[in-house]
N, C-alpha and C positions, 0 to 999 in steps of 0.2 A: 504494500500500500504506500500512498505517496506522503511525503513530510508535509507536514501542518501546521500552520503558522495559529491554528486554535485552542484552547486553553481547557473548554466544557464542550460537550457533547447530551444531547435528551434524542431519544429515539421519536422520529420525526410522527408517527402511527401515533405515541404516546402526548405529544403535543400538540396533534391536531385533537383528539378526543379533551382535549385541557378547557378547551371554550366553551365547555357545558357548564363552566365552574359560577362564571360572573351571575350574581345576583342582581344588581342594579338594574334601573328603567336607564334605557338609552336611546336618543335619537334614531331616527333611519339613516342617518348620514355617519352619527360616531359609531353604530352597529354597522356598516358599509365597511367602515374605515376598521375595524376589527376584524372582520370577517378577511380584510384585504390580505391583512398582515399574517395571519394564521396562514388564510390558503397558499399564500406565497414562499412559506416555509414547509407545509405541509407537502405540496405540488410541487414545487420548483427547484427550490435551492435548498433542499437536504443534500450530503452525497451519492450519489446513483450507487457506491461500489459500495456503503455498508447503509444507507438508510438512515444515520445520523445527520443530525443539525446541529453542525458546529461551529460553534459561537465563542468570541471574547467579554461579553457584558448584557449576562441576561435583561437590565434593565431598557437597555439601549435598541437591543436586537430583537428581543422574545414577548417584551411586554408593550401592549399594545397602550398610547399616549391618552388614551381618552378614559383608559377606567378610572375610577372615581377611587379613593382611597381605600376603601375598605375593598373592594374587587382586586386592586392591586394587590396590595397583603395577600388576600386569598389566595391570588392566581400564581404568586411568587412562593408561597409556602406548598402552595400544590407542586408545581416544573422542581422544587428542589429536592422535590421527594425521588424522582428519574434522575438530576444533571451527577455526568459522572465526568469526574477531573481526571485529565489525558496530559500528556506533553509534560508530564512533571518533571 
């Protein structure tokens, strides 16, 4: 497998199923905008050769700008229950 300039790793399967977590009311537009960012991780830009989504800064990368505090928390105490530390 190839060298990896990434730090955390969550199993892409594992992270897409994550967005059942948020409890909050949200617009059609900040639920748009969630949805975006999940499928785009989920679909797209995991690696093809093991199925992980690897990341440097779950905040920045995994969590989506619009949850609301307390969805946050949730949603980060959920993804940290899978992220496993690589490159050590």
């Amino acid at each position: 497998m190839e060298e990896r300039n990434r730090k955390f790793r969550i199993g892409s399967v594992y992270y897409e199923s994550s967005m059942l977590e948020p409890k909050d009311d949200y617009s059609q537009e900040q639920h748009e905008e969630i949805v975006a960012l999940v499928g785009k991780w989920s679909s797209f830009d995991f690696d093809k050769t093991d199925a992980y989504i690897y990341f440097d800064d779950l905040e920045k990368e995994l969590v989506p700008s619009v949850l609301t505090p307390a969805d946050r928390k949730r949603f980060i105490d959920y993804l940290k229950k899978e992220i496993e530390v690589v490159n050590e």
